[in-house]
C-alpha positions, 0 to 999 in steps of 0.5 A: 369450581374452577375459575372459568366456571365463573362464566355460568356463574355469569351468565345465570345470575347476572344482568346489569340493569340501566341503573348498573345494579346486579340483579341476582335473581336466583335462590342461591342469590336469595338467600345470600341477600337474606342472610349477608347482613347479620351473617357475622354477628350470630352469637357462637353457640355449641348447637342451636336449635335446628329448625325442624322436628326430629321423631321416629323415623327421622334419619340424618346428621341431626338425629346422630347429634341426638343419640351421641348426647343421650348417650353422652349423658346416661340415656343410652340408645345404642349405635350413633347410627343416625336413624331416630328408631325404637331406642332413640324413641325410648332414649329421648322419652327417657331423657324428657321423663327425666327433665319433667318435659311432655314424654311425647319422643319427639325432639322440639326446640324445648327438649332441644335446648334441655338437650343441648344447653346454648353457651358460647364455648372458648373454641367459638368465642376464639374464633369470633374474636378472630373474625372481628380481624376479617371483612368477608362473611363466614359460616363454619361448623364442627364436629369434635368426635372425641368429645361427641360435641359440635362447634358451630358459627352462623351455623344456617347461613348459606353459600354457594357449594362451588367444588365443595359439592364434589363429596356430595356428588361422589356420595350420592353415586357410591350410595346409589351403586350401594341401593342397586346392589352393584361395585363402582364401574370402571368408567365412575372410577375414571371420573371419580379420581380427577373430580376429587383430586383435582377437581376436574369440572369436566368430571364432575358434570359427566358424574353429575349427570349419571346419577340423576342430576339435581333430583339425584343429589337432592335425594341423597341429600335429603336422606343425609339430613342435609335439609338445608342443602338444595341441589341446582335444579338448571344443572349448575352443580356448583351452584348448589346451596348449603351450609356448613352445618350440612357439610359437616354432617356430610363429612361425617358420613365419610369419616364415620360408620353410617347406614348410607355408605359402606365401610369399602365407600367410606375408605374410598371416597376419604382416599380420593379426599386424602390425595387432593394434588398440593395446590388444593390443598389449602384451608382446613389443611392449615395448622395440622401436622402432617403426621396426622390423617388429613382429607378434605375438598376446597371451592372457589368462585369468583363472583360477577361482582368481583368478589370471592366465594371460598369454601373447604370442608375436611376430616382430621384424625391425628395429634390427640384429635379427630374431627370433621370440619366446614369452613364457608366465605363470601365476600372475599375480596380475593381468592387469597383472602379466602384462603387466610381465612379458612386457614385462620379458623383450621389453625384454631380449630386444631390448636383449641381441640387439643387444649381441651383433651 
């Protein structure tokens, strides 16, 4: 979202009382006020227990998680694919059989953690170490798909989309063309193009629209397994909430085979990602090399309290690493210090994904 859309920002959020408190009075604001206090003391972990039930017919982020470590660890279950169907079923009844859990297939919190067993890993801690040196508030997550393992820090905490929700939008357009059966038309092309590359909020609003607004992004985000992910039903699309664990997992589907986007849309999204105009390129770009393939998408938005919300999601395949990544900020006193944060974290990101091939 550029800087003028902090106008919105403004004028539904914000009304100061006599007592010159801000009243934020918004679910977004909500859970910014829920989750502010203890963001940056959760303990790193390499992935926590999502919160819901995964079983037949799930579909998502989550059950891709799954299925990579079944395979990871000897129970094979075919294509990452992302839909919980009779392999995985079988899969995860083997795996619980084989841990002397109920072999009921259903991934709960106790198959979970025999699933995913919780540590602090060293790319976690460095990152934690890190933060100790930063004020804002930060969310960030990772997918290392080398390893099939995912990083993650505050992992639920959730922020604004700002821009960051422009994948989102493009992503539910290119799967709602995929449904209908039809090719991206002439005129999303021409609103596609500046929406991604250089964020044109004009753009946006106009995609925003075609597909149904926040009903059609909810739809396609809840289909993604982005179940911490709420679509702003006024129609402030960058006031879209999320996380960085569901924007990784959106990120995924653009950078990996998946039953929602095509290999044709996945190619076209990331090469919108992959032409960002070089003064958005900024954040996860950090401590990449430029030999190596690099897309991704930034937000920003300045608060009516005169802070910052900075975001930048990403997908880096090159230099021995391929990986998808979220980085979400608040509570930024600037723009810039956003900015040195987000490329605090990519430069340990890529550094510490390296020394462990």
């Amino acid at each position: 979202m550029k800087r003028g859309d902090a106008v919105k920002k403004t004028l539904r959020f914000a009304a100061v009382l006599s007592t010159s408190l801000l009243l934020l009075a918004s679910p977004a604001v909500t859970a910014f006020a829920a989750s502010n206090t203890d963001a940056n003391t959760t303990q790193g972990v390499s992935r926590p227990y999502p919160g819901w039930l995964t079983l037949f017919g799930s579909r998502g982020g989550v059950v891709k998680e799954i299925q990579a470590q079944l395979n990871k660890d000897g129970f094979s279950v075919g294509p990452v694919d992302g839909d919980f169907g009779p392999l995985t079923l079988h899969g995860v009844k083997a795996f619980q059989a084989a841990h002397h859990l109920v072999t009921d297939g259903v991934v709960g919190p106790v198959t979970w953690d025999a699933l995913f067993p919780q540590g602090e890993s060293p790319l976690v801690a460095a990152v934690q170490r890190y933060l100790q040196t930063r004020n804002d508030v930060v969310s960030f997550a990772v997918f290392d798909k080398l390893n099939n393992q995912t990083y993650v820090y505050n992992p639920y905490g959730t922020f604004d989309t700002a821009s960051t929700v422009k994948p989102l939008i493009l992503a539910t357009l290119l799967h709602q063309d995929e449904v209908r059966h039809v090719k991206l038309t002439a005129t999303e092309n021409i609103l596609a193009i500046p929406m991604i590359e250089q964020s044109n909020n004009s753009d946006a609003t106009a995609l925003w629209n075609l597909i149904g607004g926040s009903v059609g992004v909810q739809s396609f985000a809840n289909l993604a397994g982005m179940h911490s992910t709420t679509a702003d039903k006024y129609g402030y699309w960058g006031l879209t909430t999320t996380t960085a664990l569901d924007q990784v997992h959106l990120m995924e589907d653009f950078a990996y085979p998946n039953p929602l986007l095509s290999a044709a849309d996945r190619a076209y999204a990331l090469n919108l990602m992959s032409h960002v105009v070089s003064w958005e390129r900024w954040g996860v770009s950090a401590g990449v090399p430029y030999t190596a393939y690099l897309a991704l998408k930034n937000g920003w938005l300045p608060l009516a309290t005169g802070n910052w919300e900075i975001n930048s999601v990403g997908y880096v395949d090159g230099g021995g690493r391929n990986y998808v990544i979220a980085v979400l900020t608040r509570n930024n006193p600037t723009e810039q210090y956003g900015i040195v944060t987000a490329e605090g974290i990519s430069r340990i990101v890529f550094s510490d994904l390296g020394s462990t091939k």
